[in-house]
C-alpha positions in Angstrom: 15.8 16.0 17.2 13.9 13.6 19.2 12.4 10.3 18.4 8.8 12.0 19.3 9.7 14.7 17.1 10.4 12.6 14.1 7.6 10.6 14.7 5.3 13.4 14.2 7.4 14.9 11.3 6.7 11.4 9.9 3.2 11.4 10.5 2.5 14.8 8.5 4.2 13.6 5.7 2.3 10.4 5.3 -0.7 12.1 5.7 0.2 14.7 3.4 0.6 12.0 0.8 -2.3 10.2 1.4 -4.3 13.7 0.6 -2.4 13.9 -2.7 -3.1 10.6 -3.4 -6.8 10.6 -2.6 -6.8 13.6 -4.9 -5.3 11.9 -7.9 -7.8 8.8 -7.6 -10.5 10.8 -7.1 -9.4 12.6 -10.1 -8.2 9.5 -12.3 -4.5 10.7 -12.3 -3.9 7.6 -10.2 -1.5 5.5 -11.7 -4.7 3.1 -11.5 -8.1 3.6 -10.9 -11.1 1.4 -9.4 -13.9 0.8 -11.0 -17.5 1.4 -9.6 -18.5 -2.0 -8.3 -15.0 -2.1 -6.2 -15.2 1.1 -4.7 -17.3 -0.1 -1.4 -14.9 -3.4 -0.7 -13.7 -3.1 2.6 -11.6 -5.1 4.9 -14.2 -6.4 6.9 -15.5 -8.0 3.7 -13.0 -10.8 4.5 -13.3 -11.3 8.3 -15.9 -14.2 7.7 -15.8 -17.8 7.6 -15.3 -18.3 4.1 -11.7 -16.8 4.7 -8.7 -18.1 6.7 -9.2 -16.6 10.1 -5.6 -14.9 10.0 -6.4 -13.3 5.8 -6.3 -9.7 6.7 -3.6 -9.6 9.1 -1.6 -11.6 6.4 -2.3 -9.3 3.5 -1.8 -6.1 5.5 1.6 -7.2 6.5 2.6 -8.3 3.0 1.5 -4.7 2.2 3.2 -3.2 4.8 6.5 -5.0 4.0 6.0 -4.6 0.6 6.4 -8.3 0.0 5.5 -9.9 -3.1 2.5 -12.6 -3.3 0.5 -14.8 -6.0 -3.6 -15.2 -4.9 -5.2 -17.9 -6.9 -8.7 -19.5 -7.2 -11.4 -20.1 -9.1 -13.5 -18.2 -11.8 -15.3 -16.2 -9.7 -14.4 -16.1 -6.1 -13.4 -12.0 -6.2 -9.8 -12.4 -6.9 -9.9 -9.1 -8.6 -12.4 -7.3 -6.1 -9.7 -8.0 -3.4 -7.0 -6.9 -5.8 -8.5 -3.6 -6.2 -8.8 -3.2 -2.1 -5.5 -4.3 -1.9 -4.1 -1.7 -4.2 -6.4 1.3 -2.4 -4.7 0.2 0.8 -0.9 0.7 -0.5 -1.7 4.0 -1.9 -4.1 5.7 0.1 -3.2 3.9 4.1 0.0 3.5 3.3 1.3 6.4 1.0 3.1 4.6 -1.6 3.2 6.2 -4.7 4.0 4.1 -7.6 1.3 1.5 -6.8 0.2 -0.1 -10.5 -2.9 -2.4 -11.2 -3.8 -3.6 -14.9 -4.8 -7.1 -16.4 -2.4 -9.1 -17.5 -4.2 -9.1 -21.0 -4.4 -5.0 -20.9 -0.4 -5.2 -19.7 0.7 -7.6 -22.9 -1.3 -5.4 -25.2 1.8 -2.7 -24.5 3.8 -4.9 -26.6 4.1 -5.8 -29.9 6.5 -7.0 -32.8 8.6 -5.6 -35.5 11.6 -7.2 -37.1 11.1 -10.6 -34.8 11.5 -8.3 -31.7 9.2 -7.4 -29.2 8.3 -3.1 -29.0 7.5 -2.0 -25.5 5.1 0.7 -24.9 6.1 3.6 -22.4 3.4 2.2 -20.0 5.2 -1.3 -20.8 8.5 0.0 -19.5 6.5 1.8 -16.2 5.1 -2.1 -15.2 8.6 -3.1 -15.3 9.6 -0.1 -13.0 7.4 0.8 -11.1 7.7 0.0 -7.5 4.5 -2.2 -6.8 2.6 -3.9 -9.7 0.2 -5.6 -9.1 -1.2 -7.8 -12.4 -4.9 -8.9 -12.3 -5.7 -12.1 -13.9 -2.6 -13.9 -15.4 -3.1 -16.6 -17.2 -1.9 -19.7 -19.6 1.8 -18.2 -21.3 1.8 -19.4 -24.4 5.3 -21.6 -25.6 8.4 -19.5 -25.9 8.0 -18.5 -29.7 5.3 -16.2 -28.8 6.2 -12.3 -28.4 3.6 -12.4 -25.0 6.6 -14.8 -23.5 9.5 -12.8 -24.1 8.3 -9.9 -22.9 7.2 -11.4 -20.0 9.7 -12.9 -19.3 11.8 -9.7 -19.7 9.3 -8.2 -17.7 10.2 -10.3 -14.8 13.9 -10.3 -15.0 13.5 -6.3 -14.6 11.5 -6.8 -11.6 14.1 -9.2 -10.0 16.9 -7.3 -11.0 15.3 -4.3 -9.3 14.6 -6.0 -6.5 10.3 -4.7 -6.9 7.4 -5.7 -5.6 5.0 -7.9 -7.7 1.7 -9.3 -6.7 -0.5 -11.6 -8.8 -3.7 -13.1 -9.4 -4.3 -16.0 -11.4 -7.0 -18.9 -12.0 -3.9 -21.0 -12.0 -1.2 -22.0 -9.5 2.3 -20.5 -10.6 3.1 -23.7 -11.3 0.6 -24.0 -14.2 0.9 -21.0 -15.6 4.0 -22.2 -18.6 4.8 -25.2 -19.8 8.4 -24.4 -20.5 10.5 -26.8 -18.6 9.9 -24.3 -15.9 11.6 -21.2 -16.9 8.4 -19.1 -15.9 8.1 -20.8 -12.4 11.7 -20.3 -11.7 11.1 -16.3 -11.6 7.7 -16.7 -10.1 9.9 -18.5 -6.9 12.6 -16.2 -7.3 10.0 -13.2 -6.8 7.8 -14.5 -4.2 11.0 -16.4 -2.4 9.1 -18.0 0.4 6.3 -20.6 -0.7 3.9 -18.8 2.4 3.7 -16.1 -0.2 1.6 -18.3 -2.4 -2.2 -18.5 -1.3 -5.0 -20.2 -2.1 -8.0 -17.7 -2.5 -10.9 -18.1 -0.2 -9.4 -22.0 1.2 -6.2 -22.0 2.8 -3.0 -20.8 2.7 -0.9 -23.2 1.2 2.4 -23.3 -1.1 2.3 -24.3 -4.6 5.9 -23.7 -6.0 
């Protein structure tokens, strides 16, 4: 077969998935959905001054690639807004299909305790597998005798194991996330693996780890 031929075998299976996947966020089967004031963000929404002239090119490649990034800034600036355009881009451009977007605070109510041990919920266990996650909003980790830390933590061991794509937003550099003689940060660098990965929303891009 030629390289034409498998280029256009390609093509009609991307855009095959890219119907389905339209389909199931259309018809909330998504494995996330968008809420009504993100559904009009667009790319072009960050092509102005207020943005590093290079932002969209960036983020596209890191999508592209699949590459694993940490966006923070402050209260406000549309961390999550760009979140949600982020995630429509790997599912419906790109055709992934295990693209996952929750709130940190939705994510660690999937776990609780029993017997000094943290229980995982089935939708627990699909953030630590799923290809791309993508967690809205992290913030301050409480010490390391609270469940929310362990699991965590065991969420991001599973992730680097796996080798998976994991994208953040925070109001908080990585770096300020844990105070726990860096045991947090360690994974966050160990995930994101190149400091570039680490941006500053709506300033510039700079590394923080």
């Amino acid at each position: 077969m030629s390289k034409e031929a498998q280029k256009r075998i390609e093509a009609r299976r991307l855009e095959r998935i890219r119907r389905e996947n339209k389909e199931k966020l259309d018809s909330n089967t998504a494995p996330f959905s968008i809420p009504k004031i993100f559904k009009d963000v667009e790319w072009g929404d960050y092509n102005s001054s207020k943005y590093p002239k290079k932002f969209v090119a960036e983020m596209k490649k890191l999508a592209s690639d699949k590459t694993s990034w940490y966006l923070f800034g402050s209260f406000g600036s549309g961390k999550s807004r760009f979140l949600h355009l982020f995630a429509k881009h790997l599912y419906l451009e790109l055709g992934f299909r295990q693209v996952k977007l929750i709130r940190y605070s939705d994510m660690m109510k999937l776990v609780g305790m029993e017997y000094g041990k943290f229980i995982e919920t089935d939708e627990f266990k699909e953030c630590k597998e799923c290809s791309i996650l993508l967690v809205d909003d992290i913030r301050k980790i409480e010490g390391r005798s609270h469940h929310e830390y362990d699991a965590f933590v065991d969420l991001l061991d599973a992730r680097i194991e796996n080798g998976l794509t994991t994208c953040f937003t925070s109001n908080l550099p990585p770096t300020k996330i844990s105070e726990d003689n860096g045991r947090i940060t360690s994974r966050f660098t160990r995930i994101l693996k190149d400091k570039k990965n680490v941006k500053v929303f709506r300033e510039s891009f700079v590394g923080e780890l």
